[in-house]
C-alpha positions as CSV (number, residue, x, y, z in Angstrom):
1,X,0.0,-69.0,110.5
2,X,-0.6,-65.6,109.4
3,X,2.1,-63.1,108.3
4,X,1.2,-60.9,110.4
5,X,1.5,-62.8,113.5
6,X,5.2,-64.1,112.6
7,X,6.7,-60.9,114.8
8,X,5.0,-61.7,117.8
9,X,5.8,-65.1,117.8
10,X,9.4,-64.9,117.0
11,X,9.9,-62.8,120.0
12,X,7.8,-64.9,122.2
13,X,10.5,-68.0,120.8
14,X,13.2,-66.0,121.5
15,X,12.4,-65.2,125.1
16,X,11.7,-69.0,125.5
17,X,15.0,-69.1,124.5
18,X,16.8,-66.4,126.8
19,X,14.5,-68.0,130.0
20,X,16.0,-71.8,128.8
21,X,19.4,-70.3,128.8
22,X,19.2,-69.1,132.0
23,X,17.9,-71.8,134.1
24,X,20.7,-73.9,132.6
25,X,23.3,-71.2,133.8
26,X,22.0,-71.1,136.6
27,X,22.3,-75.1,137.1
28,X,25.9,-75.0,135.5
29,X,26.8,-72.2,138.2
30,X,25.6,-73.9,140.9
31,X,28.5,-76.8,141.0
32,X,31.4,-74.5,139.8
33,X,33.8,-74.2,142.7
34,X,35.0,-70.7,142.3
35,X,38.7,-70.6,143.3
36,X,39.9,-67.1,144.0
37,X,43.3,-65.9,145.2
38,X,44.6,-62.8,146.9
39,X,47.6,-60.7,146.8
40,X,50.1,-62.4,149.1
41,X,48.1,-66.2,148.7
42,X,50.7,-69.0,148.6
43,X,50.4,-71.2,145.5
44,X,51.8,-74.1,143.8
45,X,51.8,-74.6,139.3
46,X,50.5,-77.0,137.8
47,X,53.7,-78.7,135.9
48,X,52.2,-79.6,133.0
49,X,50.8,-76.5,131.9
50,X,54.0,-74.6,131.7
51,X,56.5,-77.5,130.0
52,X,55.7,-79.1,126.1
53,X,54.3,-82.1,126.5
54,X,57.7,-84.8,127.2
55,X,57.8,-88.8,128.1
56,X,57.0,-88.5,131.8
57,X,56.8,-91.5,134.1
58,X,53.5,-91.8,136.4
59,X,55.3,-90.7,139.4
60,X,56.5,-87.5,138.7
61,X,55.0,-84.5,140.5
62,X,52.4,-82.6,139.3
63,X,52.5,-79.5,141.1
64,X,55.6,-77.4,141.3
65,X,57.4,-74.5,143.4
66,X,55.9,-72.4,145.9
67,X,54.8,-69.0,144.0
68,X,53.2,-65.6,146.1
69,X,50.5,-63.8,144.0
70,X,51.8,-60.6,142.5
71,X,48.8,-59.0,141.0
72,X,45.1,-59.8,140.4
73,X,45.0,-59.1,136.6
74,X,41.1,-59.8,136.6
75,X,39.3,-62.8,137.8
76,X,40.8,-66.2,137.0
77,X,43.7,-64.6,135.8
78,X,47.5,-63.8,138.5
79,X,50.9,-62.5,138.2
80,X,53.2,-64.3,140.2
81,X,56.4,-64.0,142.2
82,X,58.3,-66.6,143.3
83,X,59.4,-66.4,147.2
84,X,62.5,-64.5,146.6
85,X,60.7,-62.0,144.4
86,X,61.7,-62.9,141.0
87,X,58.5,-61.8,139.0
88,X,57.4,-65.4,136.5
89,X,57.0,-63.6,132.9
90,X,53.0,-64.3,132.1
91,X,49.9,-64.7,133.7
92,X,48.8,-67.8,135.1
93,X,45.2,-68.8,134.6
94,X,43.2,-70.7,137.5
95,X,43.1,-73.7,136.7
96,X,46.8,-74.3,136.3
97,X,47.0,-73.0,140.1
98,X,46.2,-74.5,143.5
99,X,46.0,-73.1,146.8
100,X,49.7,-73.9,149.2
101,X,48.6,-74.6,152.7
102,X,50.9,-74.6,155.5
């Protein structure tokens, strides 16, 4: 290989690169279930996120309370009240939440 050569070819590798990268974000992305909440949603907490890890028997609940969503900090990310309005003092990612049915 020439010297001369070595630019074009390390930006022809690195767009063989990017076009890899997205075909397998586009595959990852593809089976996420987005969860999204609004203002007002009903929710319940996961309970383990929000208590250090104690000696907890297999029948204990997972989820806990009944929480409204405050505020939509950004996406994946809620402040939450609980039902009679007392605000819960950080933010509350996704994946510790879960949608409350009635």
């Amino acid at each position: 290989m020439h010297l001369d050569m070595l630019k074009e070819t390390r930006n022809v590798s690195e767009m063989m690169v990017e076009a890899r990268n997205q075909v397998v974000a586009r595959y990852y992305n593809s089976r996420v279930n987005n969860k999204q909440f609004r203002s007002g949603d009903l929710l319940l907490r996961n309970t383990e996120s929000n208590k250090p890890p104690i000696k907890r028997g297999k029948k204990a609940p997972t989820w806990e309370g009944l929480y409204q969503v405050h505020k939509v900090i950004r996406f994946g990310a809620y402040k939450l009240v609980e039902l009679d309005g007392k605000e819960i003092p950080r933010t509350w990612n996704v994946r510790h939440l879960n949608k409350f049915y009635v």
